[in-house]
PDB file of N, CA, C and O in Angstrom:
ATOM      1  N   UNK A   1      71.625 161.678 -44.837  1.00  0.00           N
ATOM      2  CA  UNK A   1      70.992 162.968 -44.947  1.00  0.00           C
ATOM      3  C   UNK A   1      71.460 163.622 -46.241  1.00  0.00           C
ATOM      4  O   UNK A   1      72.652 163.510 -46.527  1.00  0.00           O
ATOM      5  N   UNK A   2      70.716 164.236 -46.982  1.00  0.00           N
ATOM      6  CA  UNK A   2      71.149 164.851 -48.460  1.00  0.00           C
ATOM      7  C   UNK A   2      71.572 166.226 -48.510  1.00  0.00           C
ATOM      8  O   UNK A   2      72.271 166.685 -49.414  1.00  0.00           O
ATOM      9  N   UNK A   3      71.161 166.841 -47.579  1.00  0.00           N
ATOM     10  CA  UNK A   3      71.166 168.270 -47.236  1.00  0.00           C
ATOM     11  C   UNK A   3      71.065 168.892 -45.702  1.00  0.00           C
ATOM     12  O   UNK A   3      70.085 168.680 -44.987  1.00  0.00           O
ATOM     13  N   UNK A   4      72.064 169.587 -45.339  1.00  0.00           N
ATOM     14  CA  UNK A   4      71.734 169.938 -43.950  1.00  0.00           C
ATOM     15  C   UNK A   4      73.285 170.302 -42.944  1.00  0.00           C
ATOM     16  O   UNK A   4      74.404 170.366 -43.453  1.00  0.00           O
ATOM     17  N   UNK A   5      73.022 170.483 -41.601  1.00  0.00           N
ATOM     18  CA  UNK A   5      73.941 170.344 -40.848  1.00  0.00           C
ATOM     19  C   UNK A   5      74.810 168.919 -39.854  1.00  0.00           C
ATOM     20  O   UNK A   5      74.160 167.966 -39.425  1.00  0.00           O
ATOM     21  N   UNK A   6      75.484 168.981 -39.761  1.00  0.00           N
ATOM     22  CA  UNK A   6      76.353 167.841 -38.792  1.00  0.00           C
ATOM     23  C   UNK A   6      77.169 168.820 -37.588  1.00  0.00           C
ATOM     24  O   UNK A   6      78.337 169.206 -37.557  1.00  0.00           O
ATOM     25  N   UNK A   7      76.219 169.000 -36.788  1.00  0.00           N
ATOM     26  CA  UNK A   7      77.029 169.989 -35.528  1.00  0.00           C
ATOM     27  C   UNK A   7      78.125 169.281 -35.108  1.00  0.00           C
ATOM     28  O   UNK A   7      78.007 168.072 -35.306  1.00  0.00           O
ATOM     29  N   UNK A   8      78.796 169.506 -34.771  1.00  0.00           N
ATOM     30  CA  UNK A   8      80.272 168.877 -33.985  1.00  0.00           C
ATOM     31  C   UNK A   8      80.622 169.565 -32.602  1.00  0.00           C
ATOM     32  O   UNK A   8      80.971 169.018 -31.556  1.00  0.00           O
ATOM     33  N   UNK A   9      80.467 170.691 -32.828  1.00  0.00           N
ATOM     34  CA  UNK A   9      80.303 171.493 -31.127  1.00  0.00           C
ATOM     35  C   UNK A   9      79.691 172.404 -31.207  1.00  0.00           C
ATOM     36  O   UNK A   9      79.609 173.209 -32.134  1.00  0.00           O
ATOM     37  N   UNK A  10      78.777 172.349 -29.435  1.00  0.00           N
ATOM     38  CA  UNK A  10      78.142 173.686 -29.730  1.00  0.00           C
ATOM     39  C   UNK A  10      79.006 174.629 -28.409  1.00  0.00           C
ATOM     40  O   UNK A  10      79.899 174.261 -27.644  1.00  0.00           O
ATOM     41  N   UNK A  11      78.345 175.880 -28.539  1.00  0.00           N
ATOM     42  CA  UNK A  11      79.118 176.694 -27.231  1.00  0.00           C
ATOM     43  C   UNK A  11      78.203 177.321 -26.411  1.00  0.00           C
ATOM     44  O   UNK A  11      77.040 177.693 -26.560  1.00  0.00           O
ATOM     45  N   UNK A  12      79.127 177.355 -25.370  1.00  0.00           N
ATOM     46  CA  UNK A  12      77.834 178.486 -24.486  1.00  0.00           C
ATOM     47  C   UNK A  12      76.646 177.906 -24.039  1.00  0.00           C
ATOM     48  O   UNK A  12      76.261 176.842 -24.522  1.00  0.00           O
ATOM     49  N   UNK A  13      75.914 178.595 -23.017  1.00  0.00           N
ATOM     50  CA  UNK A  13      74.562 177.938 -22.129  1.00  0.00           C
ATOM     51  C   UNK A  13      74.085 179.013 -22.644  1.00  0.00           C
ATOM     52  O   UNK A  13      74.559 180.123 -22.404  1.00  0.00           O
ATOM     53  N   UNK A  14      73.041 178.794 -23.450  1.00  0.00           N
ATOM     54  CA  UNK A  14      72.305 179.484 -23.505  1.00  0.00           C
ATOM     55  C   UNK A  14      70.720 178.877 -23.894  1.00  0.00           C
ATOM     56  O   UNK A  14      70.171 179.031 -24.985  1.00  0.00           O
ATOM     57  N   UNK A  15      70.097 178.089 -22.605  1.00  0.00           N
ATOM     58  CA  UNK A  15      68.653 177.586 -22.589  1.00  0.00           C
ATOM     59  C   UNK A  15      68.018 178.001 -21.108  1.00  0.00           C
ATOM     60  O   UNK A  15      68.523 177.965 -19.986  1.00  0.00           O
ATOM     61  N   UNK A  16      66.512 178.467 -21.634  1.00  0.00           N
ATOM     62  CA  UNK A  16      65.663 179.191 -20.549  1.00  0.00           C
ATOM     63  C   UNK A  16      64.503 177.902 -20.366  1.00  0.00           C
ATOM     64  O   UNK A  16      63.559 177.451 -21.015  1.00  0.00           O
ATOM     65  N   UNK A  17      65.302 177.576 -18.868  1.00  0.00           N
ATOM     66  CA  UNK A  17      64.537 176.176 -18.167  1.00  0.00           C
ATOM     67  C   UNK A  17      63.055 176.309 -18.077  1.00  0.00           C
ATOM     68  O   UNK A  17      62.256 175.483 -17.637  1.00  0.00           O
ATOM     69  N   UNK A  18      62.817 177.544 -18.593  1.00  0.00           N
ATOM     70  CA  UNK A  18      60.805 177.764 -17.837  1.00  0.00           C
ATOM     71  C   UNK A  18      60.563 177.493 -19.208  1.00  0.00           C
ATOM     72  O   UNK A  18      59.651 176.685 -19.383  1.00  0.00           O
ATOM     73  N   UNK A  19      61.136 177.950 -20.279  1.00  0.00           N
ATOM     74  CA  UNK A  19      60.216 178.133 -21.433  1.00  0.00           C
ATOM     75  C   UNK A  19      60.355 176.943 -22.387  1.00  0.00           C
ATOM     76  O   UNK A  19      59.432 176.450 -23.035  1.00  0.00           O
ATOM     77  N   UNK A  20      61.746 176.516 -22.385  1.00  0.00           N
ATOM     78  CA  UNK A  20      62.913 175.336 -23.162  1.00  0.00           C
ATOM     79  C   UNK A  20      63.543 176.096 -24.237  1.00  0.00           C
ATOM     80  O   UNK A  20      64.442 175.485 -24.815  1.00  0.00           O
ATOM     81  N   UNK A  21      63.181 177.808 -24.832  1.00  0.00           N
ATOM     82  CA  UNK A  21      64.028 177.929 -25.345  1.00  0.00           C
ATOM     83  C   UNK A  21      65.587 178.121 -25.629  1.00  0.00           C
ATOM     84  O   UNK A  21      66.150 178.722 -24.714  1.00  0.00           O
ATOM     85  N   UNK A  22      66.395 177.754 -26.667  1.00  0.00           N
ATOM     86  CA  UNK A  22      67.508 177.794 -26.696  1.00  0.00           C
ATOM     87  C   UNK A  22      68.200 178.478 -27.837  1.00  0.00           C
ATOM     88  O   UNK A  22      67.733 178.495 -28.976  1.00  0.00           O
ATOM     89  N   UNK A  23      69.649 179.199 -27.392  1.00  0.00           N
ATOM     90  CA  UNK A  23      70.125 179.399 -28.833  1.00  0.00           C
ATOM     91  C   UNK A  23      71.288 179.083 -28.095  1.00  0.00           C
ATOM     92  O   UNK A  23      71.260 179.070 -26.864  1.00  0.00           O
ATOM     93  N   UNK A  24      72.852 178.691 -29.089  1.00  0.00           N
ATOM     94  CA  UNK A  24      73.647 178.409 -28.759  1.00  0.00           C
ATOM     95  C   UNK A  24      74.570 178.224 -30.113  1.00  0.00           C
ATOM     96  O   UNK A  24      74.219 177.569 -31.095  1.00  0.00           O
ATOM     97  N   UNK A  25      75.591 178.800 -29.998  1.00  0.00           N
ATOM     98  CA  UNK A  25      76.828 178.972 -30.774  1.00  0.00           C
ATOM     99  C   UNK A  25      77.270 177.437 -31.022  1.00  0.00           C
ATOM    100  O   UNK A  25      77.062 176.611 -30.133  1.00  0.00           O
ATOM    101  N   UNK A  26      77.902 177.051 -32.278  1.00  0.00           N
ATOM    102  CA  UNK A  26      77.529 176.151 -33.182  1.00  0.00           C
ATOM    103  C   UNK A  26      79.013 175.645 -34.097  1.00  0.00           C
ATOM    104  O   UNK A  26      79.570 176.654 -34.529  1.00  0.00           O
ATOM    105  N   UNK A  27      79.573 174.674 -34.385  1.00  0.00           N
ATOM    106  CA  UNK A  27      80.407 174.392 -35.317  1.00  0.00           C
ATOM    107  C   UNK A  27      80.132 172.968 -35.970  1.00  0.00           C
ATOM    108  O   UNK A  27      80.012 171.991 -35.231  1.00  0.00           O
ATOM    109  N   UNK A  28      80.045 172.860 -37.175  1.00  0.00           N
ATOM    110  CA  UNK A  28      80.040 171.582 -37.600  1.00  0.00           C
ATOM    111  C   UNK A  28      80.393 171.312 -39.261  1.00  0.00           C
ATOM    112  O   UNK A  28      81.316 171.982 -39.726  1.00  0.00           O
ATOM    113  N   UNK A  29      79.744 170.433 -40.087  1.00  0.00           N
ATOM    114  CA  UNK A  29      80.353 170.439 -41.385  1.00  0.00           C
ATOM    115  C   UNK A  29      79.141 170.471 -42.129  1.00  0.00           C
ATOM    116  O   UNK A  29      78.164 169.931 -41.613  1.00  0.00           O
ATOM    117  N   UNK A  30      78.993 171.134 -43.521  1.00  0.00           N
ATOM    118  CA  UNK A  30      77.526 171.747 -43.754  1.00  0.00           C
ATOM    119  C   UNK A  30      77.697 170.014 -44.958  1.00  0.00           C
ATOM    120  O   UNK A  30      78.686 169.434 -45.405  1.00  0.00           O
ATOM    121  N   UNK A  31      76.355 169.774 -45.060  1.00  0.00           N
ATOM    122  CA  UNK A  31      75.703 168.643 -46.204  1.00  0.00           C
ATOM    123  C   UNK A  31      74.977 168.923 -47.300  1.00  0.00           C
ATOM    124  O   UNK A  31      73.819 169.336 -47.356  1.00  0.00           O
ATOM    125  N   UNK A  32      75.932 168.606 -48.402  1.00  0.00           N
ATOM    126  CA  UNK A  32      75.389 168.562 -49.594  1.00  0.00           C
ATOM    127  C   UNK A  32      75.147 166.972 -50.712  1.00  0.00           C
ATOM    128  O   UNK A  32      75.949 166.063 -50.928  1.00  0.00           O
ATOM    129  N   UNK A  33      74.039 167.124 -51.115  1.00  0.00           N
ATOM    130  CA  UNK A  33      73.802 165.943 -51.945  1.00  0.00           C
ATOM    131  C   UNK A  33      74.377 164.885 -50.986  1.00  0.00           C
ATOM    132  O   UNK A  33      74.899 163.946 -51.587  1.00  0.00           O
ATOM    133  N   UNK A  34      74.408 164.812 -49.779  1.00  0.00           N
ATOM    134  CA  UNK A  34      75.042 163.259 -49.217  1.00  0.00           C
ATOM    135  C   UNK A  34      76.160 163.281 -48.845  1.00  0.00           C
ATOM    136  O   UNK A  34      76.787 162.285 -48.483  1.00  0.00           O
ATOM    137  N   UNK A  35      76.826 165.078 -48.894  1.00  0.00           N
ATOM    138  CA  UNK A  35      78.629 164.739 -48.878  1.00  0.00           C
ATOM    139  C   UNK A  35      78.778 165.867 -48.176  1.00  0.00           C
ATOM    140  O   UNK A  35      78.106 166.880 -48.366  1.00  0.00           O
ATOM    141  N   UNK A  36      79.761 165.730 -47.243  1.00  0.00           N
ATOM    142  CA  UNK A  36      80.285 167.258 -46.739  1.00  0.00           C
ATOM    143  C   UNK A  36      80.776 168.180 -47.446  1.00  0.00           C
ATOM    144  O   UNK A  36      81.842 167.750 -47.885  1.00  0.00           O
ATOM    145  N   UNK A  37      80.603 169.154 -47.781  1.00  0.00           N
ATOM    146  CA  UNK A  37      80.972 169.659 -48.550  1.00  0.00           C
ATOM    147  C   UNK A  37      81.809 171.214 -47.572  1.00  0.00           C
ATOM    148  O   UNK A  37      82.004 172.295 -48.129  1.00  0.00           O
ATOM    149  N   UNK A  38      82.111 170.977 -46.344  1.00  0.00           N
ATOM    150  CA  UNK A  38      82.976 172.374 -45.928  1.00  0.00           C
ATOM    151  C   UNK A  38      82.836 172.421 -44.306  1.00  0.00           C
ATOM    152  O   UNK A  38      81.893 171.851 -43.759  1.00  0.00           O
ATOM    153  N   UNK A  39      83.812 173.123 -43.574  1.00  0.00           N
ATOM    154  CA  UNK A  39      83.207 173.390 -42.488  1.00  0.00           C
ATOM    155  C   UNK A  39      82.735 174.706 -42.244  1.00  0.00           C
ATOM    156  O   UNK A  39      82.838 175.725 -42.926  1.00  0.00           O
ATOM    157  N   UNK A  40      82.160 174.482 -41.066  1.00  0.00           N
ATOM    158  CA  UNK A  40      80.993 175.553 -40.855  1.00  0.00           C
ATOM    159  C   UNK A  40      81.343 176.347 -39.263  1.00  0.00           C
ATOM    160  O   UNK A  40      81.577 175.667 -38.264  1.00  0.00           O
ATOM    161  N   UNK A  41      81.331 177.657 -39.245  1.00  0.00           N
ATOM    162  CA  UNK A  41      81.783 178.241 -37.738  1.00  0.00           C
ATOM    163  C   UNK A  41      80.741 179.457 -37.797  1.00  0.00           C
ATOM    164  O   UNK A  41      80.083 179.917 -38.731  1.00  0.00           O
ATOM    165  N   UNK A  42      80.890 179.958 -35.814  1.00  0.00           N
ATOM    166  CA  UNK A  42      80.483 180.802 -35.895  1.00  0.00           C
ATOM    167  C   UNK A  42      78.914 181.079 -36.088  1.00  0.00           C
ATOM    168  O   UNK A  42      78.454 182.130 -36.534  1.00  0.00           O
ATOM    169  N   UNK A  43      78.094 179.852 -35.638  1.00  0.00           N
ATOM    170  CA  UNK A  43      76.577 180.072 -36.454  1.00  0.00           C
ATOM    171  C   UNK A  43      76.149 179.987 -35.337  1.00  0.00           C
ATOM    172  O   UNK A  43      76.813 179.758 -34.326  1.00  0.00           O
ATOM    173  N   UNK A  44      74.628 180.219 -35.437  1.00  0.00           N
ATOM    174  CA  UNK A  44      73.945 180.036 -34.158  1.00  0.00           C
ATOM    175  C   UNK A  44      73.088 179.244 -34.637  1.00  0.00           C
ATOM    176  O   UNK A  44      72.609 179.314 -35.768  1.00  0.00           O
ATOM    177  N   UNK A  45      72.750 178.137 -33.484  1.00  0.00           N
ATOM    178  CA  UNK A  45      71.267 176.872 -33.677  1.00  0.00           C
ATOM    179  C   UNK A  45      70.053 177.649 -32.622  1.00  0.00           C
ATOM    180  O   UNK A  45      70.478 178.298 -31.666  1.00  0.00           O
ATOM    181  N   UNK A  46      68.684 177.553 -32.831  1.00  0.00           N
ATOM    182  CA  UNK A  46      67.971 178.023 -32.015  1.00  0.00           C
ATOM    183  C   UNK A  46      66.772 177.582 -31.985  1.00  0.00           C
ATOM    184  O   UNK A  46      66.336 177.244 -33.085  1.00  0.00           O
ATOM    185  N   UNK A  47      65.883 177.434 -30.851  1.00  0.00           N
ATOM    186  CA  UNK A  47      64.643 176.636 -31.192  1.00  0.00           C
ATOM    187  C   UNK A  47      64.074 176.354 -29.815  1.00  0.00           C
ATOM    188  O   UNK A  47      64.350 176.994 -28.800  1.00  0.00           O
ATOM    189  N   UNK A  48      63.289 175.374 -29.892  1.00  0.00           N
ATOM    190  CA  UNK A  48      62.471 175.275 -28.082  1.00  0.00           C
ATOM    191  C   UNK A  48      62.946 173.488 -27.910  1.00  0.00           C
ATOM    192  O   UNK A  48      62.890 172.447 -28.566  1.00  0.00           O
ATOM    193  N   UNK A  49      63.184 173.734 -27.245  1.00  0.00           N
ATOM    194  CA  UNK A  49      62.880 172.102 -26.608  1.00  0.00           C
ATOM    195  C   UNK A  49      62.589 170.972 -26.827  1.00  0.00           C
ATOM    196  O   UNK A  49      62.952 169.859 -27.207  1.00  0.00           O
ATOM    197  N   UNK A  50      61.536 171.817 -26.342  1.00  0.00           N
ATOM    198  CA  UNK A  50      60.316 170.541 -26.355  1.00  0.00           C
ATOM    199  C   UNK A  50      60.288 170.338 -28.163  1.00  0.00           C
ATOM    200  O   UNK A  50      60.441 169.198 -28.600  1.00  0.00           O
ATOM    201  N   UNK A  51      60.122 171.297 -28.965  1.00  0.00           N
ATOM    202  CA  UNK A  51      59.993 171.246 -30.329  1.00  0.00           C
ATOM    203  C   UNK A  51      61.012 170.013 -30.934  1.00  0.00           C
ATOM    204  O   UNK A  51      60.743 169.136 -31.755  1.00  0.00           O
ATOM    205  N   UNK A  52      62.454 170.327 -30.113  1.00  0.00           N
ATOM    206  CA  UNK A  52      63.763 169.417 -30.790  1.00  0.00           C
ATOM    207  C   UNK A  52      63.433 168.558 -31.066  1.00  0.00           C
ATOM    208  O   UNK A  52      63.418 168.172 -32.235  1.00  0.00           O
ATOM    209  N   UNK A  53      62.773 167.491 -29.431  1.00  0.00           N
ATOM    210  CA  UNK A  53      62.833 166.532 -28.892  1.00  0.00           C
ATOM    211  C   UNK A  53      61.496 165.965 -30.114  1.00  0.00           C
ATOM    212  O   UNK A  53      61.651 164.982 -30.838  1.00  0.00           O
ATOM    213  N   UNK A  54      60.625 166.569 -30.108  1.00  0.00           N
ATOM    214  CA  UNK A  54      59.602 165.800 -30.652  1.00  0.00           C
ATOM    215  C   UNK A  54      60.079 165.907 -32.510  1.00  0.00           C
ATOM    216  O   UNK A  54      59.408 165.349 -33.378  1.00  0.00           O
ATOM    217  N   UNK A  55      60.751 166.345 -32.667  1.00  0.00           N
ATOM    218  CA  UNK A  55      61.776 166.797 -34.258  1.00  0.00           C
ATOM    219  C   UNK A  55      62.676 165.257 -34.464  1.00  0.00           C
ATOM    220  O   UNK A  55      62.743 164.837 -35.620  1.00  0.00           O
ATOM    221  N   UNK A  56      63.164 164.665 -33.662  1.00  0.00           N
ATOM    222  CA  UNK A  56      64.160 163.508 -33.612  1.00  0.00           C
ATOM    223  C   UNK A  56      63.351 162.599 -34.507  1.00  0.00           C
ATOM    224  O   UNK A  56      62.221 162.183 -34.251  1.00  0.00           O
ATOM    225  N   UNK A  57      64.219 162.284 -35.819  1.00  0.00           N
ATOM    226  CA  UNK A  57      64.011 161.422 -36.715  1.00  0.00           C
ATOM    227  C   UNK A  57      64.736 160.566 -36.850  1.00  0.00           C
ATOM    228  O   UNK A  57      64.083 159.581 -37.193  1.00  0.00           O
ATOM    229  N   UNK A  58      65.964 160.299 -36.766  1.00  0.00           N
ATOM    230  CA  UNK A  58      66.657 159.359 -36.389  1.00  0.00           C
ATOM    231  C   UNK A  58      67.884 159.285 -34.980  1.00  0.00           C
ATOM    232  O   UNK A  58      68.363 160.343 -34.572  1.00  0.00           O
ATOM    233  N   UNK A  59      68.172 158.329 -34.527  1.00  0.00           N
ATOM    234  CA  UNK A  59      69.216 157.634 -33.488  1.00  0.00           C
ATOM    235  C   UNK A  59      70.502 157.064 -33.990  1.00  0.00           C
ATOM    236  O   UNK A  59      70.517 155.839 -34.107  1.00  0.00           O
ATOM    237  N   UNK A  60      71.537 157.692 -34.293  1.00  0.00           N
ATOM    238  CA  UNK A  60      72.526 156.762 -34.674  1.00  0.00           C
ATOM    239  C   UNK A  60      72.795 155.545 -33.618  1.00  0.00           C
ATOM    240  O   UNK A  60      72.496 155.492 -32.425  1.00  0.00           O
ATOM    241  N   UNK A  61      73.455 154.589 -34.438  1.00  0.00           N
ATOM    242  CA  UNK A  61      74.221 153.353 -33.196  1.00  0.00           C
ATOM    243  C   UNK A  61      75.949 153.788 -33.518  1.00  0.00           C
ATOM    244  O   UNK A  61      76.775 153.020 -34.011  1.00  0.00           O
ATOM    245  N   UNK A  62      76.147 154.905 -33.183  1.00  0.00           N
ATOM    246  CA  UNK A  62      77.630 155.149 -33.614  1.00  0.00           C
ATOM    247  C   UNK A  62      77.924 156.026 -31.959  1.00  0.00           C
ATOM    248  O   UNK A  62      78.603 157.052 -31.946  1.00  0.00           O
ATOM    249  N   UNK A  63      77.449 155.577 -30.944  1.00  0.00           N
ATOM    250  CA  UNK A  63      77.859 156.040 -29.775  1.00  0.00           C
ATOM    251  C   UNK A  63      79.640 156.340 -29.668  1.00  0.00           C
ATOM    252  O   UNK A  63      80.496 155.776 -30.350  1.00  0.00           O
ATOM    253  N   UNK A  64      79.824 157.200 -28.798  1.00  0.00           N
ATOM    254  CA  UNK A  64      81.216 157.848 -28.841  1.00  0.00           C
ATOM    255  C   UNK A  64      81.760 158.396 -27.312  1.00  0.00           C
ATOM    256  O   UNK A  64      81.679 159.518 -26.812  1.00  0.00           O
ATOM    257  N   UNK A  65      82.125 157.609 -26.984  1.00  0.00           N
ATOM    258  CA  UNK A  65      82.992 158.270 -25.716  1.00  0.00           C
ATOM    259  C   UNK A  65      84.017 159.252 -25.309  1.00  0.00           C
ATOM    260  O   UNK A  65      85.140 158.763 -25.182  1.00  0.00           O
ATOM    261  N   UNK A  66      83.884 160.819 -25.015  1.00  0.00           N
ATOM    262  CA  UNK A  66      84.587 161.452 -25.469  1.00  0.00           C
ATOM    263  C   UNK A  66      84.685 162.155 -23.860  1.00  0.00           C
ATOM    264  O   UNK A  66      84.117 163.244 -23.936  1.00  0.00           O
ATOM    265  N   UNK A  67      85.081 161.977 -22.764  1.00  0.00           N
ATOM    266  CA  UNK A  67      85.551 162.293 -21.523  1.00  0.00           C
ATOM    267  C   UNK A  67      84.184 161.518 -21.001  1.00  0.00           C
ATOM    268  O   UNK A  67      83.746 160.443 -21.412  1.00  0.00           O
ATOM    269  N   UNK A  68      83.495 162.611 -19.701  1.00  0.00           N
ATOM    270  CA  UNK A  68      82.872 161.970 -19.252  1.00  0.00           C
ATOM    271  C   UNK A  68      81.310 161.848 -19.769  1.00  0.00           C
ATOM    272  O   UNK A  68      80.401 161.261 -19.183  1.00  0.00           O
ATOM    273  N   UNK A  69      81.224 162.711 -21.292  1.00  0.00           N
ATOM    274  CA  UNK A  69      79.957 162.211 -21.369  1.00  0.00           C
ATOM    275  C   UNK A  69      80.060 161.923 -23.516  1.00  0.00           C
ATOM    276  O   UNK A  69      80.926 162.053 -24.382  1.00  0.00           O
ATOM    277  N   UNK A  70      78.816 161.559 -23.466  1.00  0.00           N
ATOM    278  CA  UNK A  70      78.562 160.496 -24.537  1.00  0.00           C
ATOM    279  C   UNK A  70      77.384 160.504 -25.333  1.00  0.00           C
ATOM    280  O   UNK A  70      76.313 160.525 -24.726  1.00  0.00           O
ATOM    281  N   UNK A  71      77.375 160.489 -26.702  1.00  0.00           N
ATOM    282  CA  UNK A  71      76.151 160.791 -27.400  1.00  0.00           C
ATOM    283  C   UNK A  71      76.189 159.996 -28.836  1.00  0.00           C
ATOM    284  O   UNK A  71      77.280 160.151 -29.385  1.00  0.00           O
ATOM    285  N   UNK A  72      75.355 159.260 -29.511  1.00  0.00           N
ATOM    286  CA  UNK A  72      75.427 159.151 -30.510  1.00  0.00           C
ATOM    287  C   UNK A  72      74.683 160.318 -31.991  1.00  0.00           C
ATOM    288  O   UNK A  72      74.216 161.410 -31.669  1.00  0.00           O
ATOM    289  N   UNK A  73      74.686 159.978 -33.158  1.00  0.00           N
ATOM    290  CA  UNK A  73      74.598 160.873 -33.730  1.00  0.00           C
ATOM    291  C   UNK A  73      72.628 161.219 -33.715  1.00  0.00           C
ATOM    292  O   UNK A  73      71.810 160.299 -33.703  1.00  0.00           O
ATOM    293  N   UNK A  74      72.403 162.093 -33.717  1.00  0.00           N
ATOM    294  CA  UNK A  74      70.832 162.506 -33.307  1.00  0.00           C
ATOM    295  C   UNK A  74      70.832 163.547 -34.809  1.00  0.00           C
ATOM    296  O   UNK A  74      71.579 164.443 -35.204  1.00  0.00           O
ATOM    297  N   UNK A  75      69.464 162.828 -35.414  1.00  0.00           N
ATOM    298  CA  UNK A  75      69.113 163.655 -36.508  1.00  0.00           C
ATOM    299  C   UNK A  75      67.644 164.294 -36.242  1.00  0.00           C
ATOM    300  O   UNK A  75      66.659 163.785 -35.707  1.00  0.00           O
ATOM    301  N   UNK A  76      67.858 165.740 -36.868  1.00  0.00           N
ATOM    302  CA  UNK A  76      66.672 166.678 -36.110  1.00  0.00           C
ATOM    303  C   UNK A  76      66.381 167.407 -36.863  1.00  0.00           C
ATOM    304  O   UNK A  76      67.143 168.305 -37.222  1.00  0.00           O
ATOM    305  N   UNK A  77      65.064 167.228 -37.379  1.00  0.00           N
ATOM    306  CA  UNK A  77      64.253 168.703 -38.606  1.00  0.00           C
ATOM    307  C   UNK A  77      64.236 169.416 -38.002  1.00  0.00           C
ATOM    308  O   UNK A  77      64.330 169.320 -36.779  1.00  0.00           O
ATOM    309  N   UNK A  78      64.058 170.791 -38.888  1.00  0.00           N
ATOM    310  CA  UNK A  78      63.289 172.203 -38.349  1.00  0.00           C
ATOM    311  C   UNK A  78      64.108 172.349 -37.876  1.00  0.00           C
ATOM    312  O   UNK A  78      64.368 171.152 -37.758  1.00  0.00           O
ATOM    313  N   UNK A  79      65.135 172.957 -37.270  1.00  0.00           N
ATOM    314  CA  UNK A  79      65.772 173.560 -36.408  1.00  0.00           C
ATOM    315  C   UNK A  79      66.133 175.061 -36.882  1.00  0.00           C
ATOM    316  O   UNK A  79      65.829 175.225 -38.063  1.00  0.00           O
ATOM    317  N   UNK A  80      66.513 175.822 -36.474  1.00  0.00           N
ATOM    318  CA  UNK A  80      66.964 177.159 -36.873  1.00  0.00           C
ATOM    319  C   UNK A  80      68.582 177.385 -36.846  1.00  0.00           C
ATOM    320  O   UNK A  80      69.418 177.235 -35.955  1.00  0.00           O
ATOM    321  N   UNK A  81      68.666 177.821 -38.238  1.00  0.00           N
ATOM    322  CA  UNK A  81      70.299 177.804 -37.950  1.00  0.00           C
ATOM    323  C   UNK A  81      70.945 179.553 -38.658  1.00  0.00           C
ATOM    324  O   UNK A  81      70.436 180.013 -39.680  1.00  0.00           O
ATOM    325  N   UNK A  82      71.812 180.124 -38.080  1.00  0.00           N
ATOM    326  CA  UNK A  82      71.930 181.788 -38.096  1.00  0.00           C
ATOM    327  C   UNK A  82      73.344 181.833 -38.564  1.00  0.00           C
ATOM    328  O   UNK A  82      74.223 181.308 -37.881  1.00  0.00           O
ATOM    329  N   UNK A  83      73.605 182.415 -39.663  1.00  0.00           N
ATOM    330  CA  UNK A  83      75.563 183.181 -39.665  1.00  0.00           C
ATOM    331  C   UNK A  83      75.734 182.839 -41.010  1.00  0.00           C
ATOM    332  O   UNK A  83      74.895 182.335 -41.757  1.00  0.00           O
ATOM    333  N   UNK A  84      77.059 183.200 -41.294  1.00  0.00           N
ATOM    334  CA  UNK A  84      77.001 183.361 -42.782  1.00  0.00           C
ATOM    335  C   UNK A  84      78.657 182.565 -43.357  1.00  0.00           C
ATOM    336  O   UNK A  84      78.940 182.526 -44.555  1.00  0.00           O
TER     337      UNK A  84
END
């Protein structure tokens, strides 16, 4: 990716099951030209659902076991991202 976010955690429930929208408090490392260039706190991600899901452009194979649940890396346009 050349430009963009790498979430690492998000916080808080905050998704409305009728509609799919979501916003939710956010930490990760921001992307420049291909390189991390800093970390990132304090932001908010926000968006619908259904929108994410059909947004998924790539699947990492870098799966990660980290208690009882598990995700590999998921790359996603469009998303909305808030904070400074």
């Amino acid at each position: 990716m050349q430009n963009g976010l790498y979430v690492t955690e998000v916080l808080g429930s905050g998704v409305n099951l009728v509609t799919g929208d979501y916003s939710q408090g956010a930490t990760g490392m921001w992307i420049e030209n291909g390189t991390f260039t800093g970390a990132v706190e304090e932001i908010t991600i926000a968006g619908n659902l259904k929108d994410m899901y059909k947004n998924i452009v790539a699947v990492g194979n870098d799966l990660v076991f980290r208690g009882s649940s598990a995700s590999p890396c998921i790359r996603v346009e469009g998303m909305t991202i808030a904070g400074s």
